[in-house]
C-alpha positions in Angstrom: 135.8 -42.5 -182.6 133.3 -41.1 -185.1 134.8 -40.7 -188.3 133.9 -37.8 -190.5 135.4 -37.6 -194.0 138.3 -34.8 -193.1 139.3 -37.4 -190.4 142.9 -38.0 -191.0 144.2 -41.9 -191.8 147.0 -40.9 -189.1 144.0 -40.3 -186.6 142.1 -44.0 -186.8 142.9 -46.5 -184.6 145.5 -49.0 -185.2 147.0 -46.8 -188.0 150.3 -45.9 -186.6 152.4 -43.6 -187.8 154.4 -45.6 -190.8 151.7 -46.8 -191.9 150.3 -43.5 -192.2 153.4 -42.8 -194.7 152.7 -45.8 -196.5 148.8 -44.2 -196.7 150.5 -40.8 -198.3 151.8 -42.7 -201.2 148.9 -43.6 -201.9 147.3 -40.1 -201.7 145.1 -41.1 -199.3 145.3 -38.9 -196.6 142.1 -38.7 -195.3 138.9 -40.7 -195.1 137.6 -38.6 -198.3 141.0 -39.8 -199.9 140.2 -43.7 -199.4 136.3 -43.1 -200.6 137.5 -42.1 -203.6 140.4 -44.8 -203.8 138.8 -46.9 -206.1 139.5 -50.6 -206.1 141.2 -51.9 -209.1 139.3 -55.1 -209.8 137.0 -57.5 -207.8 137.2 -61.0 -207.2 134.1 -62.8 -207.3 134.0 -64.9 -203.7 130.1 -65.4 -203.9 130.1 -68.9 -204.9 129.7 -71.5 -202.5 129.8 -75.2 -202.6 130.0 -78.7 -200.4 133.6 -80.2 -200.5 132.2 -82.8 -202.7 130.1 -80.7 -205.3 133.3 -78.3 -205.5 134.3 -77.7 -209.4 137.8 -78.1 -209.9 140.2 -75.6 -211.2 138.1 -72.6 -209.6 137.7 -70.0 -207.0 134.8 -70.9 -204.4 134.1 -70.6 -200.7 133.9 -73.8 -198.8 132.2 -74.6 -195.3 133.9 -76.7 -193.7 135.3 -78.5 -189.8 138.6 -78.9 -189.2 138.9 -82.2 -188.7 142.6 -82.6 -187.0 145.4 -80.5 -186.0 147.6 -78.3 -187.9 150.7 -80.4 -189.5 153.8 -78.3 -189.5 156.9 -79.2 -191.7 159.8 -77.7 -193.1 160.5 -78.1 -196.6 163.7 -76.3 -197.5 165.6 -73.7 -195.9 163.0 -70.7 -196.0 160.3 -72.9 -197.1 157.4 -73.8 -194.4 154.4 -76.0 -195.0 151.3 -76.3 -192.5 148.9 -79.2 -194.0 145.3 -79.6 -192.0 142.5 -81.8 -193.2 139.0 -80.1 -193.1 135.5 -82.0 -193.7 132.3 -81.2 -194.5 128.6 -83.8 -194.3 129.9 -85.4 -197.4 133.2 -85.3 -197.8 136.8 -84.0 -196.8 139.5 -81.6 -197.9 143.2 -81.3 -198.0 144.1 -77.6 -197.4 148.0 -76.2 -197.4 149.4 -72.9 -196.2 153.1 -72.3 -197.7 155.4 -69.7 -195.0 152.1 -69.5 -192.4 153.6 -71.5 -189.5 151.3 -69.9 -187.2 147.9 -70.5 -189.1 147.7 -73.6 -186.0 147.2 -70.7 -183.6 143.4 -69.7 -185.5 142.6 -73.0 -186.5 140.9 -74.8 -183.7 139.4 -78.8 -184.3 136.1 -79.1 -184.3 135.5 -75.2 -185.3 134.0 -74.5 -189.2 135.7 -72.0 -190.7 135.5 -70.5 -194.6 137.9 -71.2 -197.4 138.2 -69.3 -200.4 140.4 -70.6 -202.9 140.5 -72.9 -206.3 139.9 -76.7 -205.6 142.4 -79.3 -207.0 142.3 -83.3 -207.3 141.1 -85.7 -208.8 138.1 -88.1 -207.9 137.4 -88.0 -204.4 141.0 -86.9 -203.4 140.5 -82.8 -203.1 142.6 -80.0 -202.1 142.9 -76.5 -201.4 146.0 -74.3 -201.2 146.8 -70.9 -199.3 143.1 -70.3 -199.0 141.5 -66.9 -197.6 140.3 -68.5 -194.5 137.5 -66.8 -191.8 135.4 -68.1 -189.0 132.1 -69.6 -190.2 129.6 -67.1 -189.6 131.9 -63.8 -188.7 133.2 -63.4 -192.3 134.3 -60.1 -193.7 135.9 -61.6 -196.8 134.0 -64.4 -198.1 131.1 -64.9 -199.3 131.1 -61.3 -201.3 132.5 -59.5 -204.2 135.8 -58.6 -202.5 137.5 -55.2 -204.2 141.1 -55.4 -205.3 143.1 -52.2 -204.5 146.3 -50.7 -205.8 148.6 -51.4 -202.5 151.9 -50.0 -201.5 154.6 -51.6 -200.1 153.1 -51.7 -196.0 149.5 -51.9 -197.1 147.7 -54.8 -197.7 144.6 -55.5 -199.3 142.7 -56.9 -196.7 143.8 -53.6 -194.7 143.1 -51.4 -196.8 139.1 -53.4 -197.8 138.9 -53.1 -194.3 139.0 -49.4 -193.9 137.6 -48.4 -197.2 134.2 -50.6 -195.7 133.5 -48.5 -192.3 134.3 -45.7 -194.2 131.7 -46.5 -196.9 129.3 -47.1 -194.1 129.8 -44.5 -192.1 130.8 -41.6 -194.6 128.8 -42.4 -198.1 126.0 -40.4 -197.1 128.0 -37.0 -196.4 129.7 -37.1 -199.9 128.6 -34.0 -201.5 126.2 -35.0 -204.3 127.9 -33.0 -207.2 125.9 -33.8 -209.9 122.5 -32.0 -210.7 119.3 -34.3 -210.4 118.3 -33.5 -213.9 121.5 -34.4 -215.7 121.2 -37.6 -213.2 118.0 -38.0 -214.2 118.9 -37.4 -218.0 121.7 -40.7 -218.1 120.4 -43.0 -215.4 122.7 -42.1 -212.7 122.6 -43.6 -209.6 123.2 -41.2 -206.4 126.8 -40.4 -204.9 125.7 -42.3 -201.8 124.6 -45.2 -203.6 128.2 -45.1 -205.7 130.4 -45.0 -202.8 129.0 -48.1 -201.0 128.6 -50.4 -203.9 132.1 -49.1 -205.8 133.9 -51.0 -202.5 131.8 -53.6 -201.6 128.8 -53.8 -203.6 125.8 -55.4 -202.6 125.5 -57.5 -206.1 126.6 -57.7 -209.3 123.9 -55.4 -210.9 124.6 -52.6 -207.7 128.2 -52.6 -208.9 127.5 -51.7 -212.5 125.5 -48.9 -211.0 128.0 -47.7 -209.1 130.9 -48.1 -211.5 128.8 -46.2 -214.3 128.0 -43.3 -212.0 131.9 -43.1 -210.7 133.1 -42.9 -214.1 130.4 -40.9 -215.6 131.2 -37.9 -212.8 135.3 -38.8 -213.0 134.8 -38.2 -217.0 132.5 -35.4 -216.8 134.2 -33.4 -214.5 138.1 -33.8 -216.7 135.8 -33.1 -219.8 134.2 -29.7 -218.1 137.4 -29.1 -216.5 139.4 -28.9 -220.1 137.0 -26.9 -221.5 137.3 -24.4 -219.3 141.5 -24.5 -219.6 140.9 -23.9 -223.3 138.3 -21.3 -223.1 141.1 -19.3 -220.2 143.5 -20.1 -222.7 141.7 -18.7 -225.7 141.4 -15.4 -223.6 145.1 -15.1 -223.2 147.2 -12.6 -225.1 150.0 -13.5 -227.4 152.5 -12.7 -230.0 151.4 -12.4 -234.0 154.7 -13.9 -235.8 153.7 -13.2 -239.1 155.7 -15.3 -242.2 159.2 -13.8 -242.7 161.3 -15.6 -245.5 159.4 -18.3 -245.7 161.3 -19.6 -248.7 164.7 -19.2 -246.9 163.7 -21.6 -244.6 162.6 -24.8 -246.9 165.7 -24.2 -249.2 167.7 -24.5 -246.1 167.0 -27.6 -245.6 169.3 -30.6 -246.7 165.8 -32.7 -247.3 162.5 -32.5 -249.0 159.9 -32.3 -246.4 157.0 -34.9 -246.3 153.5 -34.0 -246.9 152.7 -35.0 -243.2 155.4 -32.6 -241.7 153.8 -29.9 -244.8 151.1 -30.0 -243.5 152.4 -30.0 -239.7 154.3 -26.4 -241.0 151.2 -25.5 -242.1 149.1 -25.7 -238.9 152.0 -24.6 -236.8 152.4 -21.4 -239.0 148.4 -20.4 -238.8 148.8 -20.7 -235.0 152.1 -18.9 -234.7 150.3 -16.1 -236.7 147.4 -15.5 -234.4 147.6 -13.4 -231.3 146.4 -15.6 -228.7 149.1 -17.7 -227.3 149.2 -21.1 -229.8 149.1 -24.7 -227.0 149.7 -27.6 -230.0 151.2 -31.0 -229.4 153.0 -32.4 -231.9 152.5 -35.9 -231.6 154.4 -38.6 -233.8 156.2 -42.1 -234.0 159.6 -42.3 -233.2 161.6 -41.3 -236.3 158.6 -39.3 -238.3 160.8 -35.7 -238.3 159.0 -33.7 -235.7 162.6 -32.3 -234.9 162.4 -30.1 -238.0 159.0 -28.9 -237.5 160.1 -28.0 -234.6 162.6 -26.1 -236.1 160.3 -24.1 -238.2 158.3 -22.5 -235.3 161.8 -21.6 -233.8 162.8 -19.9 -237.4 159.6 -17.9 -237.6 160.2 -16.5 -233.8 163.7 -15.2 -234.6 162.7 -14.1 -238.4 160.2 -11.9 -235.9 162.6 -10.7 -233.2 161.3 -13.3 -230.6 163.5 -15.8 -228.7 162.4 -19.5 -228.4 163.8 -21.9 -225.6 163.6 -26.1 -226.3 163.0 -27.8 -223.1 164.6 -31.8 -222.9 164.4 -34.1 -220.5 167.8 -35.0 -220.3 171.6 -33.3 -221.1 172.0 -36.4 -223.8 169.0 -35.4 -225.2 169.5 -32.3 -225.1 172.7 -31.8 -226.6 171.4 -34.4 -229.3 168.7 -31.6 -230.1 171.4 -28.7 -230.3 173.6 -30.0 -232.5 170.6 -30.7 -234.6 168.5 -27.4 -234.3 172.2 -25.8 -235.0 172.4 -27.5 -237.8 169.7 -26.7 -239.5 169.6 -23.1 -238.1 172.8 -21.4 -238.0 173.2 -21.5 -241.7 170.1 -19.3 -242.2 171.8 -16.4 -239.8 170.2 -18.1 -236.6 171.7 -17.6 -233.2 171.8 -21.5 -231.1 172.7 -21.7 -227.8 172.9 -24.4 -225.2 171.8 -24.3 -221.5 172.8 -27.4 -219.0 173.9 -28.3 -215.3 176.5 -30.0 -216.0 178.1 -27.2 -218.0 181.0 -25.3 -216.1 179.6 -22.1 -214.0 181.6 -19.3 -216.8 179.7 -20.6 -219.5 176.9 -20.9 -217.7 177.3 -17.5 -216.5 178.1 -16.1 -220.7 174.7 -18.0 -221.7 172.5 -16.1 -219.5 174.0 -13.0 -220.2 173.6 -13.3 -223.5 169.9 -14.0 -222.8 169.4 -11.2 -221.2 171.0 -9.5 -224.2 169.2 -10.9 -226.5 172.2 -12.3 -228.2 170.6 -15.4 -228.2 168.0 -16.5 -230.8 167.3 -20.4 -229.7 168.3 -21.6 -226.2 168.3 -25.3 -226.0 168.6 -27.0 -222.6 167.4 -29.0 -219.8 165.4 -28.5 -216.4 168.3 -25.9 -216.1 166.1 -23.2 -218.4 163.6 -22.6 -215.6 166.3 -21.6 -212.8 165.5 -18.3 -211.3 169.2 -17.1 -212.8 167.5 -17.6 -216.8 166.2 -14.4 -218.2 164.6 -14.0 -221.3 164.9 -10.5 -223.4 162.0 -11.7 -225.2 160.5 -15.0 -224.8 157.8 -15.4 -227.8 158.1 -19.4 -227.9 158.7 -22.7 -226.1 158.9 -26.2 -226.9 158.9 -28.6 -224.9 160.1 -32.0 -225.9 158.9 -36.0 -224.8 156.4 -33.6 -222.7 155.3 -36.4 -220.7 158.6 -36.4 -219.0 157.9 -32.9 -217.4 155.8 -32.0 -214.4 152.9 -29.3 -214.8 155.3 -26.4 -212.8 159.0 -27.4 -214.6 156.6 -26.5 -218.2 154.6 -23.4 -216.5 158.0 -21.9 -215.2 159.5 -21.8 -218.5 156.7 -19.8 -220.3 155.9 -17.5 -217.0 159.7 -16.0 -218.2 157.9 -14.4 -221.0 156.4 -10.7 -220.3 153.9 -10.7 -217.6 150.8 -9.6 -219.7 151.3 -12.0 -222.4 152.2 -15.4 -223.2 154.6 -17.1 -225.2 153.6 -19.9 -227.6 153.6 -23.5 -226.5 154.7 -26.3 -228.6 154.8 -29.6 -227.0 156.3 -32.9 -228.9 155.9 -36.5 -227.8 156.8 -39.6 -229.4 154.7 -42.0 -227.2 151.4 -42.4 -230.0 148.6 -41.7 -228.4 145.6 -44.5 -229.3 143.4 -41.9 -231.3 140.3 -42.8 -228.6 142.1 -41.3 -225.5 143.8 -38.0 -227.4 139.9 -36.9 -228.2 139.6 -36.3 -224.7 143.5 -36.3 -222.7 144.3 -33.6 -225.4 141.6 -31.9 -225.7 142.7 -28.5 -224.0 145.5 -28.8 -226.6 145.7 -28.6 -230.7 147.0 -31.6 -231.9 148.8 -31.8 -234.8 149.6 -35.9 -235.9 152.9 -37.1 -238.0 152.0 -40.7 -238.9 154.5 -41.2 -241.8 157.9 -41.8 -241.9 160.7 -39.7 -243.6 161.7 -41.6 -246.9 164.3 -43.8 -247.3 163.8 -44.7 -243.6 163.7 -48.6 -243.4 161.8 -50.7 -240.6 163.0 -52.6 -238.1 163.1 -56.2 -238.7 161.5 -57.8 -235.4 161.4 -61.3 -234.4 159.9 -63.1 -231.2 161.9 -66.0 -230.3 162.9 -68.3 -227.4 165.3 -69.6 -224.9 166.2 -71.8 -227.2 167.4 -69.3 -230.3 169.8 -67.3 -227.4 173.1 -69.1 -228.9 172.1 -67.6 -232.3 171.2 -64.7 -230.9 174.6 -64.1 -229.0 176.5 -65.1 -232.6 174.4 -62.6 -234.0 175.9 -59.7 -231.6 179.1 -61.2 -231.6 178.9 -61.0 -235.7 177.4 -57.6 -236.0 179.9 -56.3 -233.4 182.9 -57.4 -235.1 181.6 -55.7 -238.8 181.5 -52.3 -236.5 178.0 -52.1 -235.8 176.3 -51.4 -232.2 173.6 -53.7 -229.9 171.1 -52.3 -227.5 170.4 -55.4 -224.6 167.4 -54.4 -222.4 166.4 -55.9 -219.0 163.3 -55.4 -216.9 165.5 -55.6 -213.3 168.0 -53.6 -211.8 169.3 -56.0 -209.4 169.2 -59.2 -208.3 166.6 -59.9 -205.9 164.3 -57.9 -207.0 161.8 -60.5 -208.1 161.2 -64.2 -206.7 161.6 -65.6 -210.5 165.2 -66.9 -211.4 164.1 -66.7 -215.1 164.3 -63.0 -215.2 167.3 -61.1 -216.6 169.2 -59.4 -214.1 170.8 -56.1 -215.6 173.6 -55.7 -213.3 174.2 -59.8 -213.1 174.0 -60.1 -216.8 176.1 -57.2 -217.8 178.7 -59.2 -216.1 177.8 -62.6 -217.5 178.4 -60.8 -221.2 181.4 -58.6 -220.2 182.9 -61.7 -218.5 182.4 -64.8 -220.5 180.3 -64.0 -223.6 181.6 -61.3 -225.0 185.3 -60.7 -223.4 186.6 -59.5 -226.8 183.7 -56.9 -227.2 183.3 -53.4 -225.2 180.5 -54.1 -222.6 178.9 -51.0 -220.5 175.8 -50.9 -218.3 173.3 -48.4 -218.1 170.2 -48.3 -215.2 168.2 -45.6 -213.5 170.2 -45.9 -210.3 173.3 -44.7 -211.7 173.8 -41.0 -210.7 172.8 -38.6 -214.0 176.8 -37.7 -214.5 177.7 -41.0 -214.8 174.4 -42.1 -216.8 175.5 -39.6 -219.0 178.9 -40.5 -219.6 177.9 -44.4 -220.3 175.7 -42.8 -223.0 178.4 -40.6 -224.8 180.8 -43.8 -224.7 177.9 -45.7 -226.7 177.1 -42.6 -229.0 180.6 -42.4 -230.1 181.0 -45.5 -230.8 183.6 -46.5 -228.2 180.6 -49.0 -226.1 179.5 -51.8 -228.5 177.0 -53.4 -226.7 175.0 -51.4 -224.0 172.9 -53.9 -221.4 170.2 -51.6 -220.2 166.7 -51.0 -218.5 164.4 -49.0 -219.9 166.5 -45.9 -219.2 166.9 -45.5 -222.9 163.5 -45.6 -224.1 163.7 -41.7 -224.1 167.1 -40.9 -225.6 169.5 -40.4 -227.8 169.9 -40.9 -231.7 172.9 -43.7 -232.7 172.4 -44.3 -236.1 175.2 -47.3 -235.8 173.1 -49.2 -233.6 171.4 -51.9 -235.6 170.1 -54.3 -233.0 167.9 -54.2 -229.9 167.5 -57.5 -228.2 164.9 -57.1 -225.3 164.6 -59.8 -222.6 161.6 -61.1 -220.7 160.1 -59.0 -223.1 156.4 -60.1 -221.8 157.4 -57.7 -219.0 156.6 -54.9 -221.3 153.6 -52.9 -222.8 153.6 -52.8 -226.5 153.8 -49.3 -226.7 156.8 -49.5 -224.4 158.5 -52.3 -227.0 157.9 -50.2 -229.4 160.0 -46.9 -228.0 162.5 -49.6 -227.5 162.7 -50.6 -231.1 162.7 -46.9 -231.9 165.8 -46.5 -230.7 167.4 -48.6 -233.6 166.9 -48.2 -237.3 168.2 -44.6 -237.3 170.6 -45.2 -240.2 171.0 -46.4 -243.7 171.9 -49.9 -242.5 168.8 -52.8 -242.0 168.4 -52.8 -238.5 166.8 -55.5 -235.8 164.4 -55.9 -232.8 164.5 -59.2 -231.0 161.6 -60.1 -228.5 163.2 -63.0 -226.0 160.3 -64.3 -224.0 160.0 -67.8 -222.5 156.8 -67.1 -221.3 154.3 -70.2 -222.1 150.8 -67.2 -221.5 149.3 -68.0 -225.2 147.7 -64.2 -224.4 151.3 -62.7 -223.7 152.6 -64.0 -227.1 150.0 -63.2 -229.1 150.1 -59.8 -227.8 154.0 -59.4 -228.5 153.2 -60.9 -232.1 151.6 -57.5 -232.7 154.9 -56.2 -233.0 156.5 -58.4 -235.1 153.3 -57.7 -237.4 153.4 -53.7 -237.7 155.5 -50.7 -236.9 152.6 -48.7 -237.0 153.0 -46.8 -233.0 149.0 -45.8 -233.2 148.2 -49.2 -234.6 150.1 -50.9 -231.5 149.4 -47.8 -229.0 145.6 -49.2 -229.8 146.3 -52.4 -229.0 147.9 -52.0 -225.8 144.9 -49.9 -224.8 142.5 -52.7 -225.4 144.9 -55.3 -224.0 146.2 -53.3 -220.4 143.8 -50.6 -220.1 144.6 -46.7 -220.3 147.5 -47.6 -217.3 149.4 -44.0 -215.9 148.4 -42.3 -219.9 146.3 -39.9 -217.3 148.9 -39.3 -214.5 149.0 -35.7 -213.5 153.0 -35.8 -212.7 153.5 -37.2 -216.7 150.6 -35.0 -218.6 149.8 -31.9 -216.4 146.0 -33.1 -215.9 144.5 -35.0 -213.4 144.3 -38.8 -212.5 141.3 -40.0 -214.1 141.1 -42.5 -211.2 138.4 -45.0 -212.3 137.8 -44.4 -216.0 138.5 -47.2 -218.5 138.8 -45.9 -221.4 139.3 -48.6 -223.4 135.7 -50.3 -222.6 134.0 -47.1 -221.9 133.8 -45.2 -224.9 130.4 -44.9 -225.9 130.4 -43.3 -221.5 132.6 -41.0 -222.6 130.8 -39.7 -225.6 128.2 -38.9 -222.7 130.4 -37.2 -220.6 131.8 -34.9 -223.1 128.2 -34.3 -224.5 126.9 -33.7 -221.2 130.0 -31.1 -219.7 129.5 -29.2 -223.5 125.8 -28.5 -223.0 126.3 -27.6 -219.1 129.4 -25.0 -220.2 127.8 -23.4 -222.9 124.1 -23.2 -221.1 126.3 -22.1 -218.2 129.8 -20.1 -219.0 132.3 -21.5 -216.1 129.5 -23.4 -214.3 127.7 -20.9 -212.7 125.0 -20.8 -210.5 124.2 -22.3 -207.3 123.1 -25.6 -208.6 126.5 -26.0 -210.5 128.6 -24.9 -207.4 129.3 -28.6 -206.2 130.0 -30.0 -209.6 132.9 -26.8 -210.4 134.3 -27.3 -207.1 134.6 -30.6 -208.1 135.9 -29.5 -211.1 138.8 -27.5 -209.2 139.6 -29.9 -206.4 140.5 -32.2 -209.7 142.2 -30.2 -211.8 144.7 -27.9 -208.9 147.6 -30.0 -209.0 147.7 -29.6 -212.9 147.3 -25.5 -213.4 146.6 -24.2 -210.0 143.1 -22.5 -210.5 140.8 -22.7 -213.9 140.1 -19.0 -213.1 
């Protein structure tokens, strides 16, 4: 079978069709798809050595007979060791297979054979343990820079290097070359061709970082000229002016002083609420920094014009949390709040649309449930939409297409995940972004520590103490169930709410909380806690995003090495919410010097951009690009933490192509915008 790029997985042979399934979830649907699945890593299997010039403690290929038969024993239940002894012209090798009873079957005495793996020992005694092992002479995986791929459960590695080889081989040459031979010219680019051999199995070191520049150069280019053309359709689009009404009314509502940073917030919301075309800001800032009443302001200022505004929440909790808030601040100055969920019964349901559609209605607060084909607006002028990276693309474009069908409302979108500084120039760059980096006064930090197995005592008369004087504790886990991971070490939600709710804490109110709990009864746990009735809540990450208990005054988070920084540090947000001193407690037994320094960073600052900038330069930009979370497209190769100065380029590059060339015209540019589409259709449908 000749394979062509449109060939489908399902079609090649040997791919049944589960596997196929398991393909699909990895988006790779075609041989196109697995070009352009870019490996994750590479492991350097070049180096080869004798048995007796091996270094220890490192990966290398060895050459070698096998010098006897396979030895098969069982260790434990569950547990298989195979042992074979292989030798080389100077020397000989112990090598060990764990759960591979069947590695006797491709061994055969007398035959050489490469191992890849690290060398052990000591003096002349040497071993080897679950090597990669291949005939000598008809290897595939040794003896090259082997690419590591993001799997899925039913794919592995060697699979899926396999396939992504032939069709590197066979298919490189009829990528489209979307890239002009000037601007290739300009930055040293190597060819698309070129790329897409050496990105999966590169013929040397130097060919990779050819390959890997060009892949990210075109993957950056193309989100850079694919934004600007979002803003510049965006900047087209019609709007509503809402001009200042009662300005004054507003700020001498409010039960607080605003900061300078939320001021100044106001004061860039108000200058885009003001202008005709449609305003698209994100309001971006730490847990805790007030964007709530900003918020609020924008949601004034459309009523004070006659315009209704609708706040979009990820969740009922949250939600609700947000109503009794914005009502709060709102209703006093003459401002109509309403609240819009699924769980709520179908009458008032029913009595909240209607009053809409009557435009009784000044503010509608609510969940997914705002963007049901039953919602009508009388006259929709703004929308917010709140922890944005919780929505899809279509849940946030259904809400504003309610507005009137020649103009469009204002967008406001808040998040409270910072954003390191170096990825918002570009991930945010079809947006405004407006940047709360202080904290309300009187707000106190969090007091976080980063201690050990053997502080857990303490810790547990710590929550038994704070308990008993009335006050709440947040426990986090990294697992749902047991099972889940091979490592006995690692907390258990489910097994260790019962361990606490059992023997630890009998006397205490004990409730679990995970992501597999249907949304009704997640919901109800979460009341329970936020009135006070749950003392101690044992939870995964489930509550990163939620909502505000100002009595909760300590988050203990286990195995927290599990966890990015910026992840620890929505955690900790989640405490410190009232007047009382409040605590984060890292538990980690994990002996990775690099894993505890890295947690260290949050017992040093509370500062989310500071740690937001670490956990870039430490893990890499991760999902911060995935489509389903942001509404653009996976950047699927760029690292943006080591890849700056590339970017820079790119950007550089896509503004002198779009302004020498308004929407990329022309016949040379026709590759590179459709390109440009393909990449950005699953985020706003067409940049036309």
């Amino acid at each position: 079978m000749v394979w062509t790029l449109d060939t489908a997985i399902a079609e090649i042979s040997g791919i049944g069709e589960q596997k196929a399934k398991a393909f699909s979830r990895l988006e790779i649907h075609t041989v196109g798809d697995l070009l352009r699945h870019f490996p994750r890593g590479y492991e350097d299997r070049t180096r080869w050595y004798g048995i007796a010039d091996a270094p220890f403690g490192e990966a290398v290929c060895v050459t070698a007979m096998v010098a006897g038969p396979v030895r098969v024993s069982q260790i434990r239940k569950g547990l298989k060791l195979s042992k074979v002894l292989v030798a080389d012209s100077r020397g000989s090798m112990d090598v060990t297979f764990f759960n591979r009873p069947y590695i006797g079957q491709s061994l055969h005495v007398g035959e050489e054979y490469v191992f890849f793996g690290v060398v052990e020992g000591t003096g002349l005694r040497r071993s080897m343990t679950n090597p990669v092992v291949e005939p000598a002479g008809k290897a595939r995986f040794t003896g090259c820079i082997m690419p590591i791929y993001h799997l899925t459960a039913g794919i592995s590695n060697n699979l899926l290097a396999g396939l992504a080889r032939n069709a590197a081989q066979w298919c490189a040459q009829a990528v489209e070359e979307c890239l002009p031979a000037a601007l290739r010219e300009e930055y040293g680019l190597a060819d698309v061709a070129f790329a897409m051999r050496n990105i999966h199995f590169p013929e040397n070191w130097e060919a990779l970082e050819l390959a890997r520049r060009r892949v990210l150069f075109e993957e950056l280019l193309c989100f850079s000229c694919g934004l600007a053309l979002l803003r510049e359709r965006r900047r087209d689009a019609q709007g509503y002016a809402l001009v200042a009404v009662e300005e004054e009314a507003f700020f001498a509502g409010l039960p607080f002083t605003l900061t300078d940073t939320q001021r100044h917030a106001v004061t860039e919301l108000g200058r885009d609420l003001g202008d005709a075309h449609p305003m698209n800001r994100l309001l971006q800032g730490d847990v805790g920094s007030g964007k709530t009443v900003v918020a609020a302001y924008g949601l004034y200022r459309a009523a004070k014009n006659g315009f209704q505004s609708a706040l979009m929440a990820p969740t009922e909790i949250l939600a609700a949390q947000h109503f009794r808030t914005i009502s709060a601040l709102l209703s006093p100055m003459g401002i109509r709040v309403g609240l819009l969920t699924a769980s709520m019964k179908a009458a008032e349901k029913r009595a909240v649309r209607a009053a809409l559609v009557e435009g009784e209605v000044d503010v509608i607060v609510g969940t997914h449930a705002l963007i049901s084909w039953q919602v009508a607006f009388s006259r929709l002028g703004l929308v917010v939409a709140d922890e944005q990276h919780r929505f899809g693309v279509e849940q946030r474009a259904a809400l504003v297409g309610k507005g009137e069908e020649q103009r469009r409302p204002h967008v406001l979108v808040m998040s409270a995940t910072p954003i390191p500084r170096t990825l918002s120039l570009i991930l945010y760059r079809d947006l405004d972004v407006t940047v709360l980096d202080g904290m309300p006064p009187g707000r106190k930090p969090v007091k976080t520590y980063l201690v050990g197995e053997e502080m857990r005592a303490r810790i547990y008369r710590f929550i038994h103490r704070l308990t008993g004087e009335g006050r709440q504790a947040y426990i986090v886990c990294p697992m749902i169930e047991e099972g889940e991971e091979a490592t006995a070490s690692l907390k258990s939600v489910t097994a260790y709410e019962r361990e606490l709710r059992t023997h630890l804490f009998p006397d205490r109110s004990v409730a679990l909380l995970h992501g597999k709990m249907k949304p009704q009864v997640r919901q109800g746990v979460m009341e329970k806690f936020a009135s006070g009735e749950t003392q101690i809540l044992v939870s995964t990450t489930v509550i990163e995003v939620g909502v505000d208990v100002p009595n909760a005054v300590l988050m203990v988070v286990e195995n927290a090495e599990r966890f990015g920084l910026s992840q620890l540090h929505q955690l900790r947000g989640r405490v410190g919410r009232g007047d009382d001193t409040s605590y984060c407690i890292l538990m980690s037994d994990s002996r990775n010097s690099e894993s505890l320094e890295r947690l260290k960073v949050l017992v040093r600052t509370g500062d989310g951009f500071e740690i937001a900038e670490e956990d870039l330069r430490q893990r890499g930009p991760g999902d911060v690009f995935g489509s389903r979370q942001h509404g653009l497209p996976l950047v699927k190769a760029a690292d943006l933490a080591g890849d700056v100065r590339l970017l820079k380029q790119a950007q550089g590059a896509a503004e002198q192509l779009i302004a020498a060339r308004p929407g990329l015209e022309g016949a040379e540019l026709t590759p590179l915008r459709a390109r440009v589409d393909r990449m950005f259709v699953q985020a706003e449908g067409t940049l036309n």
